[in-house]
LUMPA-714985 format. One record per residue (C-alpha): residue number from 1; chain; x, y, z. Coordinates in steps of 0.02 Angstrom, whole numbers. Layout:
% LUMPA-714985
<pt><k>NUM</k><c>A</c><east>X</east><north>Y</north><up>Z</up></pt>
...
% end
This chain:
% LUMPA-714985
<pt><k>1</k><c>A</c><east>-767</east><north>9401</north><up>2592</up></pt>
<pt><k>2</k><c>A</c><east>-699</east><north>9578</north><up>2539</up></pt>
<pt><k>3</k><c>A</c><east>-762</east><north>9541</north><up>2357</up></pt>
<pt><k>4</k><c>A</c><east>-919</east><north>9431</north><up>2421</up></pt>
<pt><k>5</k><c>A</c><east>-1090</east><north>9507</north><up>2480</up></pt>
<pt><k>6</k><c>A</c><east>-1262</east><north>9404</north><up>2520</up></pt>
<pt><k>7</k><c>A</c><east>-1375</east><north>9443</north><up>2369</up></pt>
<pt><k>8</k><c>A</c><east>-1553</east><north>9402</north><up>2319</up></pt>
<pt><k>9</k><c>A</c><east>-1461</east><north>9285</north><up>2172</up></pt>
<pt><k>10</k><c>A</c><east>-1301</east><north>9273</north><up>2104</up></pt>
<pt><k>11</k><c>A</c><east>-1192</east><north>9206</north><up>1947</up></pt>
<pt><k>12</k><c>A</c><east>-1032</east><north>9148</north><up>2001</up></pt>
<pt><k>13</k><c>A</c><east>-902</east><north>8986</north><up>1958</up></pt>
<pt><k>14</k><c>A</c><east>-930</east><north>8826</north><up>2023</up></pt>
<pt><k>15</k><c>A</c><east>-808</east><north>8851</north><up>2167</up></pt>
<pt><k>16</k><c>A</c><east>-846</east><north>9020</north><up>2202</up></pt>
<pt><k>17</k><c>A</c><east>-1042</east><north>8974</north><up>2256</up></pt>
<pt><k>18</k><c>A</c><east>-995</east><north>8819</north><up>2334</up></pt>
<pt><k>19</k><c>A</c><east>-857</east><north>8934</north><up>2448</up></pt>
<pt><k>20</k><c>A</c><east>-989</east><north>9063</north><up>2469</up></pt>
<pt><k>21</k><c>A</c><east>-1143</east><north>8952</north><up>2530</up></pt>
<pt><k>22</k><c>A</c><east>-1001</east><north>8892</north><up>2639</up></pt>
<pt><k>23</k><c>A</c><east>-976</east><north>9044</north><up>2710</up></pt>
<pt><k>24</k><c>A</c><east>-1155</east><north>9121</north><up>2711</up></pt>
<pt><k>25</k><c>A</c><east>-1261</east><north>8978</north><up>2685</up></pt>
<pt><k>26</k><c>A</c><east>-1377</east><north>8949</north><up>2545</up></pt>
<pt><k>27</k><c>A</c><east>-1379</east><north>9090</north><up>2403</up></pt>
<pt><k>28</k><c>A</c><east>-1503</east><north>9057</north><up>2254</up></pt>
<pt><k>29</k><c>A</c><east>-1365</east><north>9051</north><up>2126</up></pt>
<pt><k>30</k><c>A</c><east>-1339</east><north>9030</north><up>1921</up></pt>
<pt><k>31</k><c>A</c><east>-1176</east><north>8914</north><up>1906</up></pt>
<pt><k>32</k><c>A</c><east>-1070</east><north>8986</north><up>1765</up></pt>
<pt><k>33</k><c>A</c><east>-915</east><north>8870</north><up>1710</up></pt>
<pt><k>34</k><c>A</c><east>-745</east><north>8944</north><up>1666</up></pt>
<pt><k>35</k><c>A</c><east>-796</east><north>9020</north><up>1479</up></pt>
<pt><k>36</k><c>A</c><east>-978</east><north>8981</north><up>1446</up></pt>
<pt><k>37</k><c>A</c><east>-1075</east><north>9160</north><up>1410</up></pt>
<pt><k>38</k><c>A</c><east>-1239</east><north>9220</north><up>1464</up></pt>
<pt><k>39</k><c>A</c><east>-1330</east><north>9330</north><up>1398</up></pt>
<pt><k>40</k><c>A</c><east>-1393</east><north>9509</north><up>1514</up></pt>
<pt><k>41</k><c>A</c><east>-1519</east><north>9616</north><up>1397</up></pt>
<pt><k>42</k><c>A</c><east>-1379</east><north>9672</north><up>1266</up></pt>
<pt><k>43</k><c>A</c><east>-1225</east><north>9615</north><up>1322</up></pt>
<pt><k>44</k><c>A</c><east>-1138</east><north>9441</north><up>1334</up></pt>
<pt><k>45</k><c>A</c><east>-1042</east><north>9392</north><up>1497</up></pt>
<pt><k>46</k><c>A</c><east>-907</east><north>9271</north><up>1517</up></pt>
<pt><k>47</k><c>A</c><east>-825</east><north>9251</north><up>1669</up></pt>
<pt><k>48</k><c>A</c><east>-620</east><north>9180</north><up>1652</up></pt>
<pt><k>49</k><c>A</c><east>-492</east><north>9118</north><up>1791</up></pt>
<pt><k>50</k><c>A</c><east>-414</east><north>9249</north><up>1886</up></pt>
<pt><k>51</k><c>A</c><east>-289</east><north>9142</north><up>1958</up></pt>
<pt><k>52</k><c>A</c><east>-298</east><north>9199</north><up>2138</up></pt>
<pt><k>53</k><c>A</c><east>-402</east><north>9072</north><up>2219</up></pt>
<pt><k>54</k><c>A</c><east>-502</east><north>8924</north><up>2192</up></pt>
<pt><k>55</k><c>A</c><east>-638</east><north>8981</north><up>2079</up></pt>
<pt><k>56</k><c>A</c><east>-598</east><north>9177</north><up>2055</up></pt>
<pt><k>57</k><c>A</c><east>-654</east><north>9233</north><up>1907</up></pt>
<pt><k>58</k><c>A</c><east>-634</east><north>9381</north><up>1797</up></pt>
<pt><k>59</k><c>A</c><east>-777</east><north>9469</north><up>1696</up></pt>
<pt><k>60</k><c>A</c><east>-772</east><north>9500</north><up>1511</up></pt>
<pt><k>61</k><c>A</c><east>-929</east><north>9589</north><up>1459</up></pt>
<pt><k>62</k><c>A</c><east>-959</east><north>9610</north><up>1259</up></pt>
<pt><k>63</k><c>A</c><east>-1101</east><north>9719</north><up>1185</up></pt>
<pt><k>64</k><c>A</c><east>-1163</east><north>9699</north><up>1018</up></pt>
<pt><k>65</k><c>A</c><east>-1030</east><north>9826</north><up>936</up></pt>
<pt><k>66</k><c>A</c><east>-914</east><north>9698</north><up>974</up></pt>
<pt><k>67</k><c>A</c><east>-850</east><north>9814</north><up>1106</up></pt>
<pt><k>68</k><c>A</c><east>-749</east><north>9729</north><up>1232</up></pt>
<pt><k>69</k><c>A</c><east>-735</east><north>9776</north><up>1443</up></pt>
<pt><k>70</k><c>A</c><east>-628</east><north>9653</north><up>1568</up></pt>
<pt><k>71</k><c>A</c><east>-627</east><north>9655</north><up>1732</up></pt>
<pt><k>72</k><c>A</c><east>-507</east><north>9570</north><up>1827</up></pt>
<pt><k>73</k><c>A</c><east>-536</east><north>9558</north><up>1992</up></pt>
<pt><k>74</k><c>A</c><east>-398</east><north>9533</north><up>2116</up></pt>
<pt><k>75</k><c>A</c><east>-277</east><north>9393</north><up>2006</up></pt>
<pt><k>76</k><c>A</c><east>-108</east><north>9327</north><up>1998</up></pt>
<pt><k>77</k><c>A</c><east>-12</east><north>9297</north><up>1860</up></pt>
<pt><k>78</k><c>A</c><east>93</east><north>9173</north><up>1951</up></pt>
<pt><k>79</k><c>A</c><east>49</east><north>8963</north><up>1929</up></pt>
<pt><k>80</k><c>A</c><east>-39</east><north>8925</north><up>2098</up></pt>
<pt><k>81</k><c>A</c><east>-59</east><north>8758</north><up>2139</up></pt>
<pt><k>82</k><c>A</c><east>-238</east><north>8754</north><up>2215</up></pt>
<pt><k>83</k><c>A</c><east>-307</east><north>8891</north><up>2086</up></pt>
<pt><k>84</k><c>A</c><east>-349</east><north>8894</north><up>1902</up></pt>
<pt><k>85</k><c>A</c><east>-213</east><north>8960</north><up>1819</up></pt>
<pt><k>86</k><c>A</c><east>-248</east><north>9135</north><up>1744</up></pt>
<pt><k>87</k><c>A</c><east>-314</east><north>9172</north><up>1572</up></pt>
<pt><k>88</k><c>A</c><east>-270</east><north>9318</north><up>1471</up></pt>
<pt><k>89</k><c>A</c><east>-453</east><north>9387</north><up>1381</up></pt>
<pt><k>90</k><c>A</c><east>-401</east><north>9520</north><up>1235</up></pt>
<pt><k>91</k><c>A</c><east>-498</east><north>9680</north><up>1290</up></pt>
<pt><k>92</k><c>A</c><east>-543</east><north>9846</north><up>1214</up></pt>
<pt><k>93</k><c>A</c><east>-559</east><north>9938</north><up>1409</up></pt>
<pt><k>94</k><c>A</c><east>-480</east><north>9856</north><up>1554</up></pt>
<pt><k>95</k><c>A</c><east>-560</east><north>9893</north><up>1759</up></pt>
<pt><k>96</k><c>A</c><east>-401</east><north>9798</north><up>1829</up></pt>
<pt><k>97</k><c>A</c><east>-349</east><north>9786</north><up>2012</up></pt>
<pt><k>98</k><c>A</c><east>-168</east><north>9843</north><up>2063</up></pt>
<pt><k>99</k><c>A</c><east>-131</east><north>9796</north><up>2246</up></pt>
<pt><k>100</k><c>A</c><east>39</east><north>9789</north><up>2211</up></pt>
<pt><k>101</k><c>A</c><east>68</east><north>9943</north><up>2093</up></pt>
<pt><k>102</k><c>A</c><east>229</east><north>9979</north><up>2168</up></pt>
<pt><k>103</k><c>A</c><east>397</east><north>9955</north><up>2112</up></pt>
<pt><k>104</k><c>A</c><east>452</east><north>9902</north><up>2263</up></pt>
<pt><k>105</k><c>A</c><east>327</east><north>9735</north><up>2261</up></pt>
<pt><k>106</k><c>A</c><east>446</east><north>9613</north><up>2150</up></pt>
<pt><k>107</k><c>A</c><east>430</east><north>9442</north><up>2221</up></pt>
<pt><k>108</k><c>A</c><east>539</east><north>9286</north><up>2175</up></pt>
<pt><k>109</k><c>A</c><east>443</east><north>9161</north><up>2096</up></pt>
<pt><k>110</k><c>A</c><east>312</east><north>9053</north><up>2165</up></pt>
<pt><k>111</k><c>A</c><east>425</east><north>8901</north><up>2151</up></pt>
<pt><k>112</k><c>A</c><east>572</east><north>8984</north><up>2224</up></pt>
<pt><k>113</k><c>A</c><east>447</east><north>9025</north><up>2385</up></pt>
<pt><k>114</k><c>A</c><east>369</east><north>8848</north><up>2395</up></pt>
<pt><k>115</k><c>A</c><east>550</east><north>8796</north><up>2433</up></pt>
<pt><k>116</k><c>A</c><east>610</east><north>8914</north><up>2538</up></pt>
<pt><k>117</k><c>A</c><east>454</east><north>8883</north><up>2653</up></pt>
<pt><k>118</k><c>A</c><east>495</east><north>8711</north><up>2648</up></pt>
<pt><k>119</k><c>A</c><east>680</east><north>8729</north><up>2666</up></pt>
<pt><k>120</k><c>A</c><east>622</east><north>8833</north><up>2835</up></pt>
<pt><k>121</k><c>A</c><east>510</east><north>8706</north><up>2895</up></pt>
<pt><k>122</k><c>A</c><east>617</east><north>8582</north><up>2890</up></pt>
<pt><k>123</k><c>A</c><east>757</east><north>8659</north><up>2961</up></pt>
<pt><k>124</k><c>A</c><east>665</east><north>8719</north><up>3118</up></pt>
<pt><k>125</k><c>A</c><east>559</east><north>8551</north><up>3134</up></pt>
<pt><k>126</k><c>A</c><east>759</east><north>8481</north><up>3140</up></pt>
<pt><k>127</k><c>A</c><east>780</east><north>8610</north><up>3283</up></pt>
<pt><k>128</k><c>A</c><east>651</east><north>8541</north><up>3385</up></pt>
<pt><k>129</k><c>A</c><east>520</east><north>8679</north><up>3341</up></pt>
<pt><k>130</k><c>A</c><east>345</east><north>8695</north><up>3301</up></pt>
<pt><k>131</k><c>A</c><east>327</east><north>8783</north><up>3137</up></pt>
<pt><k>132</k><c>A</c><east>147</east><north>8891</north><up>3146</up></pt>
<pt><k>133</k><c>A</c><east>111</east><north>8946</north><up>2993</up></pt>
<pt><k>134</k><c>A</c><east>-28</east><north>9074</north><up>2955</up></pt>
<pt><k>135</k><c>A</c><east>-93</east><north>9147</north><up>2794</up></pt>
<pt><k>136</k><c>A</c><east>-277</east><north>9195</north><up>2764</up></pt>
<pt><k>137</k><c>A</c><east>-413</east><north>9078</north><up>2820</up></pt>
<pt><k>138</k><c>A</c><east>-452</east><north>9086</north><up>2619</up></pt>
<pt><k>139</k><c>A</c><east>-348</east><north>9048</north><up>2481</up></pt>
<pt><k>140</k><c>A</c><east>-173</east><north>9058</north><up>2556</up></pt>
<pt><k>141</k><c>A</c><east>-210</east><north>8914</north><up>2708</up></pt>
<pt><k>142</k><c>A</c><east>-259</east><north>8801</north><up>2582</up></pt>
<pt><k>143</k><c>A</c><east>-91</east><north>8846</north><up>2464</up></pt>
<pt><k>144</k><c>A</c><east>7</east><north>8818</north><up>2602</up></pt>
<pt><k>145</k><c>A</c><east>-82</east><north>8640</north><up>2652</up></pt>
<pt><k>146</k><c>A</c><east>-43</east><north>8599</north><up>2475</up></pt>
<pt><k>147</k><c>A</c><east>122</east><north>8649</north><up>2465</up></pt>
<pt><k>148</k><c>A</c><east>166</east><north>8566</north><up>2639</up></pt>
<pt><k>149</k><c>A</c><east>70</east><north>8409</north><up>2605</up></pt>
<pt><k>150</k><c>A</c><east>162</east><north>8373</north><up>2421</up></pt>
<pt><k>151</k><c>A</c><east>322</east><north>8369</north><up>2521</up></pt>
<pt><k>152</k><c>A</c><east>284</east><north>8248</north><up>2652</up></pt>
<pt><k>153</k><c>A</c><east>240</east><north>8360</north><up>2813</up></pt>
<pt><k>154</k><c>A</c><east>125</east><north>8310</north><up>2933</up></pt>
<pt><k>155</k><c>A</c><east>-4</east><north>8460</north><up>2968</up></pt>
<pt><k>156</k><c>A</c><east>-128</east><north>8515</north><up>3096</up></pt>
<pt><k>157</k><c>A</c><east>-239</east><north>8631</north><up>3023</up></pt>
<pt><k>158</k><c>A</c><east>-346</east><north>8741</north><up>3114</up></pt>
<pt><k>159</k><c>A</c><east>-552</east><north>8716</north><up>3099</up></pt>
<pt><k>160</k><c>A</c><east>-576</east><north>8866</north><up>3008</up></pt>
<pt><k>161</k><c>A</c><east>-469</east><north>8835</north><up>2862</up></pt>
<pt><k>162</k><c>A</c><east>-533</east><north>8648</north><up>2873</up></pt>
<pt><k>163</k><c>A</c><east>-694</east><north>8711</north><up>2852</up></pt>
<pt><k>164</k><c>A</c><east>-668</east><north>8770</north><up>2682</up></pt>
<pt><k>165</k><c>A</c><east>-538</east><north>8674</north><up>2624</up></pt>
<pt><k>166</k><c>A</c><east>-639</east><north>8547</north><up>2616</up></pt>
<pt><k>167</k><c>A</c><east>-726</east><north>8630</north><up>2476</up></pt>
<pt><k>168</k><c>A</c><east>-556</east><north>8622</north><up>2370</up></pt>
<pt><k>169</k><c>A</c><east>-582</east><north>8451</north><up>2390</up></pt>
<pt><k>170</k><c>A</c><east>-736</east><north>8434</north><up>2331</up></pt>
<pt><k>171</k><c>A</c><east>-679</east><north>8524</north><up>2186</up></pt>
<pt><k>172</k><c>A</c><east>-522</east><north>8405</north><up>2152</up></pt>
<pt><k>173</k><c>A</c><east>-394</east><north>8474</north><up>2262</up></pt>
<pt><k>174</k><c>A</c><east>-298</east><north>8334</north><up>2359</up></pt>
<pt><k>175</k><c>A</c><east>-218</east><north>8385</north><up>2528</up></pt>
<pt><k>176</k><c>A</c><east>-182</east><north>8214</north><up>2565</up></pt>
<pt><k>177</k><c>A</c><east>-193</east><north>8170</north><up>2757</up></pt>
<pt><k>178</k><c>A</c><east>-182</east><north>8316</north><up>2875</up></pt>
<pt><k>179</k><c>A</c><east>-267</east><north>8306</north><up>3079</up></pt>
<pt><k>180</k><c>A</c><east>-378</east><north>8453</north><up>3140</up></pt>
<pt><k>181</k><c>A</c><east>-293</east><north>8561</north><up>3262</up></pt>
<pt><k>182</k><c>A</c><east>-332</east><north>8515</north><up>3442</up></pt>
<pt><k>183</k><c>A</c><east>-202</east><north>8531</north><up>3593</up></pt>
<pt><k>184</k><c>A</c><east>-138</east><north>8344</north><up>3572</up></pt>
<pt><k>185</k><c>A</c><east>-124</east><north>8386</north><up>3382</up></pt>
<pt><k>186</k><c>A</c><east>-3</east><north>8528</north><up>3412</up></pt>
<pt><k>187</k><c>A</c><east>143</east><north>8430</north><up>3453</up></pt>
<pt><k>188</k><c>A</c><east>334</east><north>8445</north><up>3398</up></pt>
<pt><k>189</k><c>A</c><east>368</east><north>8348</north><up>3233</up></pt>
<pt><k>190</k><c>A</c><east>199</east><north>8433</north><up>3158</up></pt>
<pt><k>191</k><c>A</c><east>162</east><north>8589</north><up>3058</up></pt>
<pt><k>192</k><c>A</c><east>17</east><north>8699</north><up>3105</up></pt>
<pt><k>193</k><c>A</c><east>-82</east><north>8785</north><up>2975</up></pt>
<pt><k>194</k><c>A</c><east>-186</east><north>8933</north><up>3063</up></pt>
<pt><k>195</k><c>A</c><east>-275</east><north>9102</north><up>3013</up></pt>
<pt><k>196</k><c>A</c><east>-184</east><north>9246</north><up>3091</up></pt>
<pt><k>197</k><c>A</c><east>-324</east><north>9275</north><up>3216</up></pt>
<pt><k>198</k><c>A</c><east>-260</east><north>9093</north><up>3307</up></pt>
<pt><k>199</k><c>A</c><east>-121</east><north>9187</north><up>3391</up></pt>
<pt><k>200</k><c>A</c><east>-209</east><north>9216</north><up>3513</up></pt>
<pt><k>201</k><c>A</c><east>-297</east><north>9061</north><up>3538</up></pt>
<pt><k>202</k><c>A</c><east>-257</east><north>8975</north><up>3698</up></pt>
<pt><k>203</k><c>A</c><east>-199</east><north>8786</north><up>3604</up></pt>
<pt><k>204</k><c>A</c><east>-69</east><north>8929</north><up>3531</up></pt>
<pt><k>205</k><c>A</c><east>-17</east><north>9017</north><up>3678</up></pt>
<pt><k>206</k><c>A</c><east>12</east><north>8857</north><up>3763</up></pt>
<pt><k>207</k><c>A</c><east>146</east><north>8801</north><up>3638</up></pt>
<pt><k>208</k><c>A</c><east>339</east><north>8759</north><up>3722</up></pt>
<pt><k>209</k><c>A</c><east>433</east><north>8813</north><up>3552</up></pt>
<pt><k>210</k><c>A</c><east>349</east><north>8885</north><up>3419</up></pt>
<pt><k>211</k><c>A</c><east>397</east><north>8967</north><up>3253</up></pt>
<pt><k>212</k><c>A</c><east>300</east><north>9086</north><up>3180</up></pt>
<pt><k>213</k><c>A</c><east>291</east><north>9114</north><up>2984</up></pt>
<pt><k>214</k><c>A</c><east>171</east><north>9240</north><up>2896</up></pt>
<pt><k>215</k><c>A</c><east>125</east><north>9206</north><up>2725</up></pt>
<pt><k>216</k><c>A</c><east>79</east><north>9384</north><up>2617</up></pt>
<pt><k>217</k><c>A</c><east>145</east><north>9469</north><up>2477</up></pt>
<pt><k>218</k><c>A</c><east>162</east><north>9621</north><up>2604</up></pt>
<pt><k>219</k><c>A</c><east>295</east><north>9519</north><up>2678</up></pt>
<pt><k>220</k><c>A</c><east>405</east><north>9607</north><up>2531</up></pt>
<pt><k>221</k><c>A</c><east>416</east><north>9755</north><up>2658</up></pt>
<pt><k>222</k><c>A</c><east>598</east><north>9754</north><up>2780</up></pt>
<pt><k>223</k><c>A</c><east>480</east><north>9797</north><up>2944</up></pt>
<pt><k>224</k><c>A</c><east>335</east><north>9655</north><up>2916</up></pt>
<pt><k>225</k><c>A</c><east>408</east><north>9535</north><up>3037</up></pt>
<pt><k>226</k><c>A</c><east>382</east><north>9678</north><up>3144</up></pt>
<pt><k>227</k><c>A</c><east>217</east><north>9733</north><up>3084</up></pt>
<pt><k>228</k><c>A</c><east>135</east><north>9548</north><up>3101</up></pt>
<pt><k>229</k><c>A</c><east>226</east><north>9497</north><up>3260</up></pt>
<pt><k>230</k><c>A</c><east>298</east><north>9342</north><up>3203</up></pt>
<pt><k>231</k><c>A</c><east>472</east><north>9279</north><up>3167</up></pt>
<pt><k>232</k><c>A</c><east>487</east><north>9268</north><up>2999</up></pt>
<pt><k>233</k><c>A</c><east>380</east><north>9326</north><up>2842</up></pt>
<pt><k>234</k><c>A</c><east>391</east><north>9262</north><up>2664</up></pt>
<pt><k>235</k><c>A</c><east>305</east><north>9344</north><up>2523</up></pt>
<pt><k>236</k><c>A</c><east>197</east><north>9226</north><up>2441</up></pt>
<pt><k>237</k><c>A</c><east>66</east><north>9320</north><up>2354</up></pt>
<pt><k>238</k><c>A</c><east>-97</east><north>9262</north><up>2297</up></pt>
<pt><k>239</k><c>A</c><east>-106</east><north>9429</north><up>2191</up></pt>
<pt><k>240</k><c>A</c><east>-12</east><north>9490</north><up>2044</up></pt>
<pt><k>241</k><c>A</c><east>154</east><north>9578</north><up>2085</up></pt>
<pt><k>242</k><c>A</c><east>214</east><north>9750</north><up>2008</up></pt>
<pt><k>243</k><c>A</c><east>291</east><north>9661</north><up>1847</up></pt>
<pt><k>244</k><c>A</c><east>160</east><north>9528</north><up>1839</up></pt>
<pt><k>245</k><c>A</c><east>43</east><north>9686</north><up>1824</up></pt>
<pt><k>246</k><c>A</c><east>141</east><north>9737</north><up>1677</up></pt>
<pt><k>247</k><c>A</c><east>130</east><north>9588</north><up>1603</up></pt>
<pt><k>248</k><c>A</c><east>-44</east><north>9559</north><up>1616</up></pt>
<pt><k>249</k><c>A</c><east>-82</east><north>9736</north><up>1536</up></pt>
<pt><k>250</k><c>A</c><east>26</east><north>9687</north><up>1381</up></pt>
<pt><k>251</k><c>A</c><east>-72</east><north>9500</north><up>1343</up></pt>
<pt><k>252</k><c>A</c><east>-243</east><north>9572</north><up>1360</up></pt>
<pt><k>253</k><c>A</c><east>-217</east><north>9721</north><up>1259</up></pt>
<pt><k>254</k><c>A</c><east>-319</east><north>9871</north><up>1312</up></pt>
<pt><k>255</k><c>A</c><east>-354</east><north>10027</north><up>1215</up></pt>
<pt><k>256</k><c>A</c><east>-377</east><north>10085</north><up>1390</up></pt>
<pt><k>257</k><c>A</c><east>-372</east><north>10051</north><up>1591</up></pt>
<pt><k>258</k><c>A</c><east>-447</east><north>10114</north><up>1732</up></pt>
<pt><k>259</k><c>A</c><east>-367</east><north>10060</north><up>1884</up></pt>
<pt><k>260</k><c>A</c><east>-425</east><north>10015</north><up>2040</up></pt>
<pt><k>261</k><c>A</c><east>-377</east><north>9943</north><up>2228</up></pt>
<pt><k>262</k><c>A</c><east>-188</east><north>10008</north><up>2225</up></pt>
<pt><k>263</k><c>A</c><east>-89</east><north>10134</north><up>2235</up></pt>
<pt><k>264</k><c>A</c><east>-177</east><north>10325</north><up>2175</up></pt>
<pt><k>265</k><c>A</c><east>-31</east><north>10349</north><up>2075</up></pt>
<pt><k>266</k><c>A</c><east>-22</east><north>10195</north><up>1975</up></pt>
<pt><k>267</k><c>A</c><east>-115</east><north>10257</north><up>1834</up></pt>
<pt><k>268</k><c>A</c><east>3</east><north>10390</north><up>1815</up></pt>
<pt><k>269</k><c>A</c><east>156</east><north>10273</north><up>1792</up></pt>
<pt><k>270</k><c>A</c><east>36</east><north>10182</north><up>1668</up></pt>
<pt><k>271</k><c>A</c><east>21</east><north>10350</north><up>1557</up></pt>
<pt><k>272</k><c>A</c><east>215</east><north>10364</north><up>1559</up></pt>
<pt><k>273</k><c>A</c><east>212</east><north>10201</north><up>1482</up></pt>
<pt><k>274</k><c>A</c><east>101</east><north>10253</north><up>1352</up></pt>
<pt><k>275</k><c>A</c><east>-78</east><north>10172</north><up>1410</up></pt>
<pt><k>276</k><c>A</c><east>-216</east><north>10287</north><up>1406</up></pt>
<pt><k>277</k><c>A</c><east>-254</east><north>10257</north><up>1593</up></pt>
<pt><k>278</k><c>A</c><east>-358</east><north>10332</north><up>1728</up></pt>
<pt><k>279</k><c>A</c><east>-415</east><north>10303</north><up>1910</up></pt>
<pt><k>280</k><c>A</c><east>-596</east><north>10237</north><up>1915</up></pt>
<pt><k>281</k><c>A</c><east>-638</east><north>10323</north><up>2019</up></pt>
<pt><k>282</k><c>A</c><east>-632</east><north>10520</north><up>1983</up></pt>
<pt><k>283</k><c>A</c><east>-516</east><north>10656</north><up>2108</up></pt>
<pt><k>284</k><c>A</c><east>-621</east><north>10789</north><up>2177</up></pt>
<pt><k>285</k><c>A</c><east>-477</east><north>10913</north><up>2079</up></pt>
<pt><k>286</k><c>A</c><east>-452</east><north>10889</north><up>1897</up></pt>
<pt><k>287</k><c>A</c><east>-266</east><north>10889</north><up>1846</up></pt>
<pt><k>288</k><c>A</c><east>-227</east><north>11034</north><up>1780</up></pt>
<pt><k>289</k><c>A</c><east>-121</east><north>10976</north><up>1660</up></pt>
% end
């Protein structure tokens, strides 16, 4: 809901209206599939998968030059299992989001992750644990149902995820079977799926031997454990990481970027490169050089 807004109409994916009605309730809306155009007074607009959760789309807009601008909207390079993978539009000027414009954001690959939370899962389950697991209400609790559920698992998912999870389903994604999280749900031999708000819930509070795990790509960082209060963090990322920026800049092939949603800097290290790139939006204070 940081990218969503109720409007007097909107143009959107399949899956992004049906998530946003969910959310909002019923928004007059024009349904625009995955690379059919529309035409807006002189331009064309054709909105492409963005990879970062079910439905999220990027915007190519073309004017009648031929003249090319993408924007991407928050995306991930990375194959998700419960999002379109993402598609690489050529482009003539680039508005891209850069959460993680920062060398220091590398993450092993999403397979690599899907095991290692599994691996973990399993091992405390073993223990006589409960593993909690909590990622955003949005996108990542519905990854990690997926992920969880192809291996066998049995989850208890909390009612807000439910809620719009069951929109993926509509829209083809299978979590297989999975209970709703009540007190006689959260029992040892499950997994619980929650949004990081549940912590302090009282069916949560109430648990003999939990184990927390935090799902973000800020998880990369040695203090997060810390930061989010739980016991362990792994840095599954539902957006693109500093080298899946890269490579996203070098399939759509701008003549030039603006950059947006990251770090300040990140157009600079884009200019050392050898991009012609600049922050959207304008410094009070020119360079001076």
């Amino acid at each position: 809901m940081d990218h969503a807004r109720r409007h007097k109409h909107i143009f959107a994916t399949p899956a992004t209206v049906s998530l946003m009605r969910r959310r909002l309730g019923h928004i007059p809306a024009t349904v625009m599939p995955f690379g059919e155009s529309l035409v807006f007074g002189q331009v064309q607009v054709t909105l492409f998968p963005a990879g970062h959760i079910l439905g999220s789309a990027q915007t190519l807009v073309e004017n009648e030059a031929g003249e090319r601008l993408l924007y991407s909207g928050d995306f991930n390079t990375e194959p998700c299992s419960t999002a379109e993978p993402l598609a690489y539009p050529t482009c003539d000027t680039l508005i891209m989001e850069c959460t993680f414009g920062n060398p220091a954001y590398r993450f092993p690959s999403r397979q690599i992750l899907a095991q290692q939370l599994c691996d973990l899962v399993s091992e405390k389950l073993a223990q006589g644990y409960i593993p909690c697991i909590y990622g955003y209400a949005l996108g990542k609790a519905q990854e990690a149902m997926k992920i969880l559920s192809d291996n066998g698992f049995a989850l208890s998912v909390h009612g807000s995820i439910i809620h719009l999870a069951q929109v993926y389903e509509k829209h083809g994604i299978d979590f297989g079977s999975y209970d709703r999280l009540r007190a006689d749900t959260a029992v040892p031999g499950r997994v619980l799926i929650l949004p990081p708000a549940a912590r302090r819930q009282r069916v949560v509070k109430r648990l003999q031997k939990p184990f927390s795990i935090f799902l973000t790509g800020w998880g990369i960082r040695p203090e997060a454990r810390f930061r989010y209060g739980v016991d362990m963090v792994l840095p599954l990322s539902d957006h693109a990481d500093f080298d899946g920026l890269l490579k996203y800049i070098d399939r759509v092939r701008p003549k030039r970027i603006y950059t947006t949603h990251g770090p300040k800097t990140y157009y600079q290290f884009l200019r050392q490169q050898g991009y012609d790139a600049h922050p959207l939006e304008p410094s009070a204070q020119q360079e001076l050089f």
